[in-house]
N, C-alpha and C positions, 0 to 999 in steps of 0.2 A: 502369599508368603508361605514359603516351605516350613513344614513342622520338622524341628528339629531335636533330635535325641542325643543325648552324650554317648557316647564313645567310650569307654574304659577300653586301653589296649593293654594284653597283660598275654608276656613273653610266657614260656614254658620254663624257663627257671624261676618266674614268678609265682606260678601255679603250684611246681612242684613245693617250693619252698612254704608256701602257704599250707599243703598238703600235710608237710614231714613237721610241718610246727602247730598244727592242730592234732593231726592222727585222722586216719580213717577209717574205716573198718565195713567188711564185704564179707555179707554169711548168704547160704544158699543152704537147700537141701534138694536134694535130687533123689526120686524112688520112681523104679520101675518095676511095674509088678503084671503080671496075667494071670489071668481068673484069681484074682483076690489074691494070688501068691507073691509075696514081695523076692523080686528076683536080684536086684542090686539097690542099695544105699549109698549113695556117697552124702556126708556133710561137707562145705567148704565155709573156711572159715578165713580171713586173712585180711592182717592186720597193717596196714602201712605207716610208718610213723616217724618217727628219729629216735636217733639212742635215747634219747634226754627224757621224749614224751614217753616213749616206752615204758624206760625206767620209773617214771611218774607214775604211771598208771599201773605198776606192779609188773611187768614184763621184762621177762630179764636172765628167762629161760638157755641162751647163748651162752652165757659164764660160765654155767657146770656144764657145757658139751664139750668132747673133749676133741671134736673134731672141727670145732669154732674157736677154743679159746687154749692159748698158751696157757695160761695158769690153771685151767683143769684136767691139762695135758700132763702138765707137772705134778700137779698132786696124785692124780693117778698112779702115776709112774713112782713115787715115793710110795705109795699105798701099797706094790706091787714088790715093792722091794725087800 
């Protein structure tokens, strides 16, 4: 008798959706350095999520940018005025 395993099949809007409704988050640091001299830094930091978890989670940095969001396009431009 074959041993049998279940199967979960799970589409890629499945994944993603489970993705953007928990959040994920992907840090790295990257140094490279010769004879003990640090020659370049990069940190990467990047967050995948949905507006909603975002917002939950305190993220929400897009609303005062004024090259993301109408309404702080606006206020700017009153500010300016």
């Amino acid at each position: 008798m074959p041993i049998q395993h279940p199967t979960q099949a799970s589409s890629l809007a499945d994944i993603l959706e489970r993705v953007l409704d928990k959040g994920i988050v992907i840090a790295g640091d990257i140094k490279i350095s010769l004879a003990d001299v640090e020659l370049l830094s990069i940190k990467i930091r990047l967050v995948v999520a949905s507006v909603d978890k975002a917002r939950e989670i305190g993220i929400d940095w897009w609303e005062a940018d004024e090259n993301l969001s109408t309404k702080a396009m606006k206020k700017k431009a009153k500010a300016t005025v």
